[in-house]
N, C-alpha and C positions, 0 to 999 in steps of 0.2 A: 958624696951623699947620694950621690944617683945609682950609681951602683949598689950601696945599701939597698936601695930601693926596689931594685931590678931581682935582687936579692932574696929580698924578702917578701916577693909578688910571687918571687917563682917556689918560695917556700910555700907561702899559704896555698897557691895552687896546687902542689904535688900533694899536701894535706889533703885536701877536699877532695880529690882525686882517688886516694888511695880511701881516705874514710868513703865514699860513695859506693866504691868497690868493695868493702871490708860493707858494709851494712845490708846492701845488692844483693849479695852472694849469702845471707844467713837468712833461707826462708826457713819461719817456724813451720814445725806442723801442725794441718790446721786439723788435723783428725787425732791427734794427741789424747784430745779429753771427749772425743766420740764414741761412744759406742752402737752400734748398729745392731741391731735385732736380728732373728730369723734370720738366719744368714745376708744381713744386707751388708754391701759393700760403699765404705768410705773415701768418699775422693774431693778432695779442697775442701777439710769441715762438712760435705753435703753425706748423706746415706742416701745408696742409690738400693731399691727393696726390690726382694726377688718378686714374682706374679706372685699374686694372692695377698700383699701386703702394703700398707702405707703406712703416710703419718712420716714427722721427722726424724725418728728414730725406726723408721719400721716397725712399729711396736702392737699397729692395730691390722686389724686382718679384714680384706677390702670387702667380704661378706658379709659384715655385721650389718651394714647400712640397708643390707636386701630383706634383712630379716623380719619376718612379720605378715600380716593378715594384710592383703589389700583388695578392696572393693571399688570395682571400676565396669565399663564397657569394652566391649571386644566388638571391633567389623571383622569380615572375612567376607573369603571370594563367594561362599556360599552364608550367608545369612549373617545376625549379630543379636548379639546376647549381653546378658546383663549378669555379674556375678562375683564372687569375692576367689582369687587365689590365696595360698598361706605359703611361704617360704621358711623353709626349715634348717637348719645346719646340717650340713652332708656329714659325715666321718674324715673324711677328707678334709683338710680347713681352708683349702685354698676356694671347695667348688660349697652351691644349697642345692636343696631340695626347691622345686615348683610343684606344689600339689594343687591337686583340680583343673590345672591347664584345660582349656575346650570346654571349661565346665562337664568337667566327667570325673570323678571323684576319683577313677581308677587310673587318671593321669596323670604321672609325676614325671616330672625330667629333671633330671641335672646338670644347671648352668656353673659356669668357673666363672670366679669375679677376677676385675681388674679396675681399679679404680672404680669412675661411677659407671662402665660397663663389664657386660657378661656376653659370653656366649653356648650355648647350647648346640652341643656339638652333636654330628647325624647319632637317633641312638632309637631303641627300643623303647616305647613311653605305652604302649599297654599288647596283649597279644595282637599280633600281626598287624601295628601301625607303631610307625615312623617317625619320626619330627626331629627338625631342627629348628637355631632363630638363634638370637640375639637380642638384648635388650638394655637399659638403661634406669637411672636413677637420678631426680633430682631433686632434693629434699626429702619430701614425702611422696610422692610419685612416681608410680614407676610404669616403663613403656617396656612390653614383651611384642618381638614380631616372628614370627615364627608360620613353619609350611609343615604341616600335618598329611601322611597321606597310609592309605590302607592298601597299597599295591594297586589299584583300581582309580580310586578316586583322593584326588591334592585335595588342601586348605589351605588358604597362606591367609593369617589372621593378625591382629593387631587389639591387643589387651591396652589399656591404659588403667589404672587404678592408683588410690591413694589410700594410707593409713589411717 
């Protein structure tokens, strides 16, 4: 009877053993029924989204939230001012448009989004001045910092405004 016993211990264990391993060893895929957007790339069920894109699927484009009219104040190393920016869609869908930057009607730059920021990279923003910055979004708010300069004379400023 002991032996039976010994038996039938070492049965159900080599059972559990091998079914632990036979169940272990079948991982589903977890990206089976995912589909990823704009070329975004799937890995364990997640989308991981190229620059310019978010959201679960990759499906919304991180510039939409920038979009819009916003009226706020700006400081700078030289003075501060009061005024509304409008951000526009660029051609590009990844970068917008910043028009009125410095409150000058004739200043537009183009920042690339990512998530809730952007950067504005060194570029041409009216004849013969400059600018770079970087900026943020949160909700309806949004914060532009950025250094303007004419070959002669810097600004390094700071926009805040809301929708």
């Amino acid at each position: 009877m002991k032996n039976i016993k010994s038996i039938l211990l070492a049965s159900l264990l080599t059972v559990g053993t091998f079914a632990t391993v036979l169940f272990s060893s079948c991982d589903p895929d977890a990206c089976k029924d995912v589909i990823c957007a704009n070329g975004g790339a799937c890995t364990d069920g997640t989308c991981a989204c190229p620059a310019g894109y978010e959201g679960t699927l990759c499906e919304t484009l991180s510039r939409d939230k920038f979009l819009g009219v916003f009226t706020g104040t700006e400081t700078c190393t030289i003075g501060t001012d009061a005024y509304s920016i409008t951000c526009t869609a660029n051609s590009d869908k990844t970068k917008f448009n910043i028009q009125n930057l410095y409150n000058q009607s004739s200043v537009t730059a183009i920042a690339s989004a990512n998530g809730n920021a952007f950067t504005i990279p060194s570029q041409t923003v009216m004849a013969g001045t400059t600018g770079s910055g970087s900026g943020t979004i949160t909700g309806n708010s949004i914060t532009v910092t950025y250094t303007i300069t004419d070959g002669i004379n810097t600004n390094t400023c700071t926009f805040t405004g809301t929708k």
